[in-house]
C-alpha positions as CSV (number, residue, x, y, z in Angstrom):
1,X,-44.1,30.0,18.8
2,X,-46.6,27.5,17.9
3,X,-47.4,29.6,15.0
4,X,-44.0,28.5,13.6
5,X,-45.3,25.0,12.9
6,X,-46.3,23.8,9.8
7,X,-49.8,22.6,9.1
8,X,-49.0,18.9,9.4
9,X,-46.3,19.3,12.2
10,X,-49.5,20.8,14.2
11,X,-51.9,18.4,12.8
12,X,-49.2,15.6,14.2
13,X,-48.8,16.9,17.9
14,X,-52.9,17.7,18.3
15,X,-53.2,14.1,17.3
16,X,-50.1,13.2,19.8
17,X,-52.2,14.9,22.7
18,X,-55.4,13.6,21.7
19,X,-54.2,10.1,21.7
20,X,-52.5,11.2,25.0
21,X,-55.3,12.7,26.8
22,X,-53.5,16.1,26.9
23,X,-55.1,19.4,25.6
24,X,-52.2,20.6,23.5
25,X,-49.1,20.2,23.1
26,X,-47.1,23.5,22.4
27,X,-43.0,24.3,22.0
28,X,-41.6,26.1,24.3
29,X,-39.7,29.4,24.0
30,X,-36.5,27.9,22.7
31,X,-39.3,26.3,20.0
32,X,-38.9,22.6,21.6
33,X,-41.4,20.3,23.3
34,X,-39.6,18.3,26.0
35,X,-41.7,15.4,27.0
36,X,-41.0,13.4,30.1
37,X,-42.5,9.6,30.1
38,X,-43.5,7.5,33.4
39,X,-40.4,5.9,33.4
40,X,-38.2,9.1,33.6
41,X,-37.0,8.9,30.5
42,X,-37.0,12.4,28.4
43,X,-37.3,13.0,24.6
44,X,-37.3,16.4,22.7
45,X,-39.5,17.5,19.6
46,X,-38.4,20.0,17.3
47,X,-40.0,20.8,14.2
48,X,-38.1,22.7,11.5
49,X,-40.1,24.2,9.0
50,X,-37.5,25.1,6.8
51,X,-37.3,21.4,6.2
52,X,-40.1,20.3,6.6
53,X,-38.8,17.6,9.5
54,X,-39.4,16.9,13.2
55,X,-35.9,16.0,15.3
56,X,-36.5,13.8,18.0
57,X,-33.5,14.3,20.4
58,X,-32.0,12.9,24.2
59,X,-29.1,13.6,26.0
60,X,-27.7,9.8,26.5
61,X,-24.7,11.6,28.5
62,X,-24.1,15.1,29.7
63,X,-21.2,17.8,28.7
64,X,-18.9,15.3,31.4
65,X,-19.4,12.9,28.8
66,X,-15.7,14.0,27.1
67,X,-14.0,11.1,28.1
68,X,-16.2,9.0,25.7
69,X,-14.5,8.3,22.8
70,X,-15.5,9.7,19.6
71,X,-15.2,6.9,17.2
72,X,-16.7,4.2,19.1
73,X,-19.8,6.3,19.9
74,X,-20.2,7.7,16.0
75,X,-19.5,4.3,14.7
76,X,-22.7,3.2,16.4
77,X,-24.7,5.3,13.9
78,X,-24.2,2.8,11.0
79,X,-26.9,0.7,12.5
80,X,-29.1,3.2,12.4
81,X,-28.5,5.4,9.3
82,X,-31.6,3.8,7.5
83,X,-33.6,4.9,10.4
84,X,-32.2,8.5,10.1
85,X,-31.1,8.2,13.7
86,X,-27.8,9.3,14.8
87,X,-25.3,10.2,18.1
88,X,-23.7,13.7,17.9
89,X,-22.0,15.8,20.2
90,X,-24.1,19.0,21.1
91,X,-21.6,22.3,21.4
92,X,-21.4,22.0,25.2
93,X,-20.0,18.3,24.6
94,X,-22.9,16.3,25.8
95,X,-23.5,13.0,24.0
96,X,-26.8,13.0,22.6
97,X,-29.1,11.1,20.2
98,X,-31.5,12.7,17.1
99,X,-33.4,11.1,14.9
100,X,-35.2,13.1,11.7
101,X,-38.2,12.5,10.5
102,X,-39.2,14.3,7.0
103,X,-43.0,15.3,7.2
104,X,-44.1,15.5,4.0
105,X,-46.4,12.2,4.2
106,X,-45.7,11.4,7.6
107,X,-48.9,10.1,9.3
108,X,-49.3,9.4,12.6
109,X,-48.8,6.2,13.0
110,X,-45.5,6.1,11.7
111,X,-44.8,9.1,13.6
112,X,-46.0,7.1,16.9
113,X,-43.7,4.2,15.3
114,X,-41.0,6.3,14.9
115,X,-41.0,7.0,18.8
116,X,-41.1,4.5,19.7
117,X,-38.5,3.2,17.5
118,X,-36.4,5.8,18.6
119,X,-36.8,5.3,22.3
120,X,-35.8,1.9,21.9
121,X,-32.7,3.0,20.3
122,X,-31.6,5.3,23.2
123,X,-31.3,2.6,25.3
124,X,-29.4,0.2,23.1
125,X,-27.0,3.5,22.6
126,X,-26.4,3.6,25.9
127,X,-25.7,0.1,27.0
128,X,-23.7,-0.2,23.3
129,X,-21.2,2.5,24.3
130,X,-20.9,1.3,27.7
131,X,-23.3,3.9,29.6
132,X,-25.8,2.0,30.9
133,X,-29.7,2.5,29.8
134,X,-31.0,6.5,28.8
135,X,-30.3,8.7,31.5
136,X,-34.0,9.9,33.4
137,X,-34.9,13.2,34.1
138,X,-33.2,14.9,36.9
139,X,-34.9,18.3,37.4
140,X,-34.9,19.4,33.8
141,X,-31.6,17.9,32.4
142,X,-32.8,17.3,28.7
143,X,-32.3,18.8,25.9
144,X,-34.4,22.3,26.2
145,X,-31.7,25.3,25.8
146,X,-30.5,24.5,22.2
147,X,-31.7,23.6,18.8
148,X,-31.0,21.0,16.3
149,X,-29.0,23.7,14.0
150,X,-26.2,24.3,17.0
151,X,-25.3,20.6,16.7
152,X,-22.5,19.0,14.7
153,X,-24.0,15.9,13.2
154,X,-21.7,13.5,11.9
155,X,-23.2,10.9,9.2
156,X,-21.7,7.3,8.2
């Protein structure tokens, strides 16, 4: 799969695990890296070379997550349209967060920024539409069975 990546988007994660003491960091057979920090909290990388663009994704709320009102939760992403960060629904009704970030000159350090800006961001969708702070991990709950293209992404 990793052959799938663009030069840069490998270029970016080999710097990622360097500056993370890792060996490598590789997508998985769905194509996604799921990364899991100390604190429990889980992010998704996907790159999409058709674009040229990672998507930085994380379930704020699983498929339960129906009696969440749409417009509340979508009018959130007008804060963060400049940032290219966004709520959407995924198809099995989970409330989840994605951010794109174009590659062509993306370097790392305002890949790292990015993040971080975006981890930051989970947590203040959360406690803004009333479900407390970015759910942890829970023995793979994340997003690893589907890809950004199977999401409906609603834009202000």
């Amino acid at each position: 799969m990793a052959s799938k990546l663009t030069p840069q988007a490998t270029a970016l994660l080999a710097e990622m695990a360097r500056d993370h003491g890792l060996s490598s960091l590789e997508p998985n057979d769905d194509g996604l890296i799921p990364i899991t920090l100390d604190d429990g909290f889980v992010f998704t990388l996907a790159f999409d070379g058709v674009n040229n663009a990672v998507f930085v994704m994380t379930a704020l709320a699983t498929a339960d997550a129906t009696d969440v009102p749409d417009w509340p939760t979508f009018g959130w992403n007008t804060g963060t349209a400049e940032r290219r960060t966004r709520i959407a629904r995924a198809p099995d009704g989970a409330l989840v967060l994605i951010r794109d970030m174009p590659l062509t000159g993306l370097e790392y350090w305002s890949f790292a920024k990015g993040l971080e800006t975006f981890i930051s961001d989970a947590s203040d969708a959360a406690a803004a539409i009333g479900l407390g702070p970015a759910p942890a991990a829970t023995g793979g709950d994340g997003l690893t069975a589907f890809s950004p293209d199977e999401m409906v992404i609603i834009r202000p």
